[in-house]
ROSEKE-156622 format. One record per residue (C-alpha): x, y, z; residue number from 1. Coordinates in Angstrom, 2 decimals, padded with zeros to 5 digits, always signed. Each point is the difference from the previous one (the first is absolute). Layout:
REM residues N
+---------+---------+---------+------+
|       u |       v |       w | figu |
+---------+---------+---------+------+
|       X |       Y |       Z |  NUM |
...
+---------+---------+---------+------+
END
This chain:
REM residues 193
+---------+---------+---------+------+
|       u |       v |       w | figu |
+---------+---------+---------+------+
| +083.03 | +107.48 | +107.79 |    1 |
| -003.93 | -000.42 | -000.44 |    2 |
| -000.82 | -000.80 | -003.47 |    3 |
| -003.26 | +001.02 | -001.12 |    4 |
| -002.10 | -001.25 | -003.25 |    5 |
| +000.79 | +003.85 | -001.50 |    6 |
| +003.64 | -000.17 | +000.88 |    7 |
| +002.35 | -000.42 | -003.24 |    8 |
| +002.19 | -002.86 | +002.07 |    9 |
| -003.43 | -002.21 | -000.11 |   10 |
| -001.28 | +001.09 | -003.64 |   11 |
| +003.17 | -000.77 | -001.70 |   12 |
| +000.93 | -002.53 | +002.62 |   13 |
| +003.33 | +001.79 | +000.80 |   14 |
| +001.44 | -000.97 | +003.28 |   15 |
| +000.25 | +002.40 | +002.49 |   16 |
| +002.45 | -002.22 | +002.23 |   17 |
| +002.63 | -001.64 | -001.66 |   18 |
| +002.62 | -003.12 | +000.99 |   19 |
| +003.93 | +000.08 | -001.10 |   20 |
| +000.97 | -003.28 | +000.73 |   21 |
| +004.07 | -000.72 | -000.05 |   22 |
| +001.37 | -003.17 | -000.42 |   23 |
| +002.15 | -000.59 | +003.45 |   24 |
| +002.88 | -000.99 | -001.78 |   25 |
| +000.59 | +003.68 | -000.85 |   26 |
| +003.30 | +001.37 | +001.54 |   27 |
| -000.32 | +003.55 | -000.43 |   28 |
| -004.11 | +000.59 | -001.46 |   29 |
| -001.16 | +002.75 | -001.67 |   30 |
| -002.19 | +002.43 | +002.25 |   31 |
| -003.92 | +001.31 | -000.26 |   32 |
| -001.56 | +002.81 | +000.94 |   33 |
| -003.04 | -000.19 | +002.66 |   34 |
| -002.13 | +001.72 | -002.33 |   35 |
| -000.05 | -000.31 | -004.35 |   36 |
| -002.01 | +002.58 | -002.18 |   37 |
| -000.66 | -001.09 | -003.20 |   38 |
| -002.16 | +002.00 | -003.12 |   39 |
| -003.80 | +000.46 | +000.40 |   40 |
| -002.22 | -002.06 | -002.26 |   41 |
| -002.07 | +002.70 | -000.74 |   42 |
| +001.69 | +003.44 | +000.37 |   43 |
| +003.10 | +000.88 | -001.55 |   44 |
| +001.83 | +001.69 | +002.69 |   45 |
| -001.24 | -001.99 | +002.98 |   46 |
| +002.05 | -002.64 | +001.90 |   47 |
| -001.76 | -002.78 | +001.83 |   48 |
| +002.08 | -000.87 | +003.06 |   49 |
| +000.29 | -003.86 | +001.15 |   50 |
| +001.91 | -001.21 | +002.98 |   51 |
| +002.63 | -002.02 | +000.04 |   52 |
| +000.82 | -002.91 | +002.36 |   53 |
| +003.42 | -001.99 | -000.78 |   54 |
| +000.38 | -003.80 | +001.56 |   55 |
| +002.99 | -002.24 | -000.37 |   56 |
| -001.04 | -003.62 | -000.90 |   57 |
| +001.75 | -003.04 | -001.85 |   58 |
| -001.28 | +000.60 | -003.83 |   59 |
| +000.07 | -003.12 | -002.17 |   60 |
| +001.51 | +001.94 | -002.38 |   61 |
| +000.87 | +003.78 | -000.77 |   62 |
| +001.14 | +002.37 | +002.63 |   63 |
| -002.65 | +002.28 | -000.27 |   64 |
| -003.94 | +000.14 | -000.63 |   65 |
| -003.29 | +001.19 | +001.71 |   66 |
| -001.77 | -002.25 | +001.65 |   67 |
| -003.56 | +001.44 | -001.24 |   68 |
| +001.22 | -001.03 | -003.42 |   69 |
| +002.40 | -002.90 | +000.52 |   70 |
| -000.13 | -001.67 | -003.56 |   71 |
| +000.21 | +003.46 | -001.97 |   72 |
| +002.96 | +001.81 | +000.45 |   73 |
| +003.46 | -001.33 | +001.98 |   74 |
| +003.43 | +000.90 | -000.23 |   75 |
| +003.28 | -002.01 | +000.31 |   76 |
| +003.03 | +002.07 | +000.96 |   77 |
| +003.58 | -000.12 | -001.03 |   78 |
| +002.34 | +002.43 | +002.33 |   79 |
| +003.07 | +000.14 | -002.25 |   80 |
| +002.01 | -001.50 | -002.95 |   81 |
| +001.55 | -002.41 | +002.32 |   82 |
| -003.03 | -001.81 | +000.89 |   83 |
| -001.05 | +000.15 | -003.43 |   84 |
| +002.81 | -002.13 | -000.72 |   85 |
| -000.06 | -002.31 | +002.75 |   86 |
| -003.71 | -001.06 | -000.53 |   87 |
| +000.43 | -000.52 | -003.67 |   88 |
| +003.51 | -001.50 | -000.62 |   89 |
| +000.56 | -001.81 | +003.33 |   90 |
| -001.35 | -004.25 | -000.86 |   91 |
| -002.47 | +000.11 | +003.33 |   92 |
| -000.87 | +003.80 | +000.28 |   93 |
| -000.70 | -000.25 | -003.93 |   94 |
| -002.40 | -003.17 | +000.68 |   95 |
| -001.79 | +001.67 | +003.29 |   96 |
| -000.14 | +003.85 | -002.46 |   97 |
| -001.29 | -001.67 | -002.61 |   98 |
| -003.06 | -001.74 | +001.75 |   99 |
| -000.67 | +003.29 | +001.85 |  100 |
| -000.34 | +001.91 | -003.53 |  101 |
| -002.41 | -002.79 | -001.26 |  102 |
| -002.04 | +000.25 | +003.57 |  103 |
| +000.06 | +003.99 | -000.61 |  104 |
| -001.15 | -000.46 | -003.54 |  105 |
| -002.48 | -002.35 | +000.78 |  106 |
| -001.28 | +001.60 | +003.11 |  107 |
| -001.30 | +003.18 | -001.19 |  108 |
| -000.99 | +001.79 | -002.63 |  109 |
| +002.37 | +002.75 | +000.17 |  110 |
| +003.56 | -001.64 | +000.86 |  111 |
| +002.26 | +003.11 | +000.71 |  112 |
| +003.70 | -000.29 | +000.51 |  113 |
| +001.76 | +002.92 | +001.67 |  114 |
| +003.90 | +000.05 | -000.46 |  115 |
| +002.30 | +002.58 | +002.01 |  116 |
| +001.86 | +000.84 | -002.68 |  117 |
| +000.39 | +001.84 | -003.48 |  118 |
| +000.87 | -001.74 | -003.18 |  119 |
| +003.54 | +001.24 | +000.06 |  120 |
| +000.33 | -000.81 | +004.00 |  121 |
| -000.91 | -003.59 | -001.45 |  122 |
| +002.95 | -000.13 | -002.56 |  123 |
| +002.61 | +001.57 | +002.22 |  124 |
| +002.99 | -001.42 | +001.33 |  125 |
| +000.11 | -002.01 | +003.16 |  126 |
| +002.92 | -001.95 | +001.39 |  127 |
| -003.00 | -002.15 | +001.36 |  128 |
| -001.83 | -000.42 | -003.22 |  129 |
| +001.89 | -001.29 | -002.79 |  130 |
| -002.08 | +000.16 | -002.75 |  131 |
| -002.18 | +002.96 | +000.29 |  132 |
| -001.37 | -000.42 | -003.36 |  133 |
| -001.11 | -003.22 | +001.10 |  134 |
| -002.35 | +001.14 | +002.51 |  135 |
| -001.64 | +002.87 | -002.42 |  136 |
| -000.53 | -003.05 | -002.49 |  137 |
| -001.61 | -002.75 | +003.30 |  138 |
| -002.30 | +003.12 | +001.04 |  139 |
| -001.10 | +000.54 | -003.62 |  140 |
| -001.03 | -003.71 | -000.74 |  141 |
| -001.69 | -000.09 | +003.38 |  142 |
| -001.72 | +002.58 | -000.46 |  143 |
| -001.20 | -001.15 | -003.41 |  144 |
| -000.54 | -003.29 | +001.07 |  145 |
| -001.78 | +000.59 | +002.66 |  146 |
| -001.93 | +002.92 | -001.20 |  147 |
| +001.03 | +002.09 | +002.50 |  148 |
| -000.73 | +004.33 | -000.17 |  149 |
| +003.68 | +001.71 | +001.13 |  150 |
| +000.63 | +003.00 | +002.02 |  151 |
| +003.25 | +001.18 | +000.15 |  152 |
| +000.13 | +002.38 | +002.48 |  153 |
| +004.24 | +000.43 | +000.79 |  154 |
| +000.40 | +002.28 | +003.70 |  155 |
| +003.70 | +000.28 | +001.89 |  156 |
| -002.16 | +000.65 | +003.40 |  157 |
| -002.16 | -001.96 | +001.92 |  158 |
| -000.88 | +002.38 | +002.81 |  159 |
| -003.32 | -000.03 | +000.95 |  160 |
| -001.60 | +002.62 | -001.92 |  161 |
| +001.54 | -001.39 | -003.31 |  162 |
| -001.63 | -003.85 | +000.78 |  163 |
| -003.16 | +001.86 | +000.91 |  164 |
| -000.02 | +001.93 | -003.70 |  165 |
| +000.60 | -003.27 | -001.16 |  166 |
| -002.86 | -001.91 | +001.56 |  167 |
| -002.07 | +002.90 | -000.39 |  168 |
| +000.18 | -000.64 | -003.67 |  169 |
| -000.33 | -003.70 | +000.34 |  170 |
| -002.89 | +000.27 | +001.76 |  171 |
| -001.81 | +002.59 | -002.36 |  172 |
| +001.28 | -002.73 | -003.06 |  173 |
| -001.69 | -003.08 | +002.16 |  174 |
| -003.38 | +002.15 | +000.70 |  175 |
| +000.58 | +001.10 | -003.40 |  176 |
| -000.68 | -003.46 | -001.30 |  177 |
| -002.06 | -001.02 | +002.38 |  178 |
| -002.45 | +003.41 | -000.57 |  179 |
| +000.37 | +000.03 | -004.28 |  180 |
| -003.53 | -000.80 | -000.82 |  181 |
| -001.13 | +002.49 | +002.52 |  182 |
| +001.04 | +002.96 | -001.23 |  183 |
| -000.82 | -000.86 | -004.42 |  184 |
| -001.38 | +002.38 | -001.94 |  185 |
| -002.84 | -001.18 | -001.65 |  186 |
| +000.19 | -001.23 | -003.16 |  187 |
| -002.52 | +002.13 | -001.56 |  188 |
| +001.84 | +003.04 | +000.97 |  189 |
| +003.70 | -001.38 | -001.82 |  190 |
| -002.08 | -000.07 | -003.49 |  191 |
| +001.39 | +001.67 | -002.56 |  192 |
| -002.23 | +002.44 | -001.91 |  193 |
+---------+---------+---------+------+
END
């Protein structure tokens, strides 16, 4: 795609090609789509399309970011209640999960954790968790400790369309950060009269 001085993608300096990179220690990623529309600056109704290109590399922390914008937005995934628990109650996992959290926190401005799992998923019974309640309280000081933002986004399917959803919305939330100042309205039109 040509960009042109005129073109919205160069005045608001909107990519028109974007990079998902996923950390390669990702069993079972999230997918992308090729192409990503998001809202036009200017006109209400308009959607500004921007491709999509998705490469696995080792991330230094995180499992996901874009690689235009590698210090703004990244998320670190937890796939289940189980891990959850291993990672913060296990002596070496808890050492190694808590140095990744203060890596994510300090890496970016917009630390996102992403766990596969509702609230009550997270307290249920699980002849290979004994203390739920202990993993609900780990994930709640980490994140508070670490000043991390929390989706919980619980799914009983990961067939392909389901992880695409699913990194479709990740990637509109990274862009999302990455694109905030972009899209203000300015000040002079919020005032009050």
């Amino acid at each position: 795609m040509t960009i042109r001085k005129k073109d919205v993608h160069y005045r608001y300096e909107i990519p028109s090609l974007i990079t998902v990179q996923i950390d390669t220690r990702e069993q079972i990623p999230m997918l992308f789509p090729s192409m990503i529309s998001i809202g036009h600056p200017e006109m209400t109704h308009k959607m500004l399309p921007i491709e999509v290109v998705v490469q696995k590399v080792k991330l230094d922390f995180g499992d996901y970011r874009l690689a235009e914008y590698p210090t703004v937005c990244v998320i670190e995934r937890k796939a289940s209640q189980l891990e959850i628990f291993k990672n913060m109650t296990e002596s070496l996992d808890r050492i190694r999960q808590a140095k990744a959290f203060r890596k994510l926190a300090t890496g970016c401005r917009y630390p996102y954790i992403l766990v596969e799992a509702s609230p009550a998923e997270l307290l249920s019974s699980n002849p290979r968790v004994k203390q739920p309640e202990l993993v609900c309280h780990r994930l709640a000081l980490a994140i508070a400790k670490y000043d991390l933002r929390a989706l919980f986004i619980p799914w009983k399917s990961r067939n392909p369309d389901v992880r695409r959803k699913v990194g479709t919305f990740m990637l509109h939330l990274m862009l999302g950060c990455a694109l905030k100042g972009k899209f203000d309205i300015p000040a002079v039109l919020l005032e009050e009269k």
